[in-house]
C-alpha positions in Angstrom: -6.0 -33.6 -38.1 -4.5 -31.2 -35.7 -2.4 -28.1 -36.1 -0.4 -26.3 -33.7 2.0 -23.2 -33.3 4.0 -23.5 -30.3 5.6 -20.0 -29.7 8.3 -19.4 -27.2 8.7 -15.9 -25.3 11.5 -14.7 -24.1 11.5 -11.0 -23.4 14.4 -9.2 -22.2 14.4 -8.2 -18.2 12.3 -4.7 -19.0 9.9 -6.2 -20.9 9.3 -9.3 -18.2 8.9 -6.7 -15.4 5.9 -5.3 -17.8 4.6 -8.5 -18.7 4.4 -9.5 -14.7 3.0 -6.1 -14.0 0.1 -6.1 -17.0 -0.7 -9.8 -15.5 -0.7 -8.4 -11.8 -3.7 -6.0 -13.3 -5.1 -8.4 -15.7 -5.6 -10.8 -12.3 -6.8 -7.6 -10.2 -9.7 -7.1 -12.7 -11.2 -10.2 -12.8 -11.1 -11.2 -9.3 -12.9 -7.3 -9.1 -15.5 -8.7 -12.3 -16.1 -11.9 -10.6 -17.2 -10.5 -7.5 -19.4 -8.5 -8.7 -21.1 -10.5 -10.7 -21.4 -13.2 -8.1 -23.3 -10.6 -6.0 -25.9 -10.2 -9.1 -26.8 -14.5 -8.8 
């Protein structure tokens, strides 16, 4: 059997500018991560 929450955001406009600005860095970081591990293989 399978369970599931579905949750729905829906932030007000000054909390979706932070939310698409914390993903913008989220994004930068791994992109950063991934290169540089993909210089170690």
């Amino acid at each position: 059997m399978l369970l599931a929450h579905k949750v729905e955001l829906r932030p007000k406009p000054d909390q979706l500018d932070y939310f698409e600005k914390a993903c913008g860095h989220y994004r930068h970081c791994w992109n950063h991560t991934l290169a540089w591990f993909s210089q170690l293989i």
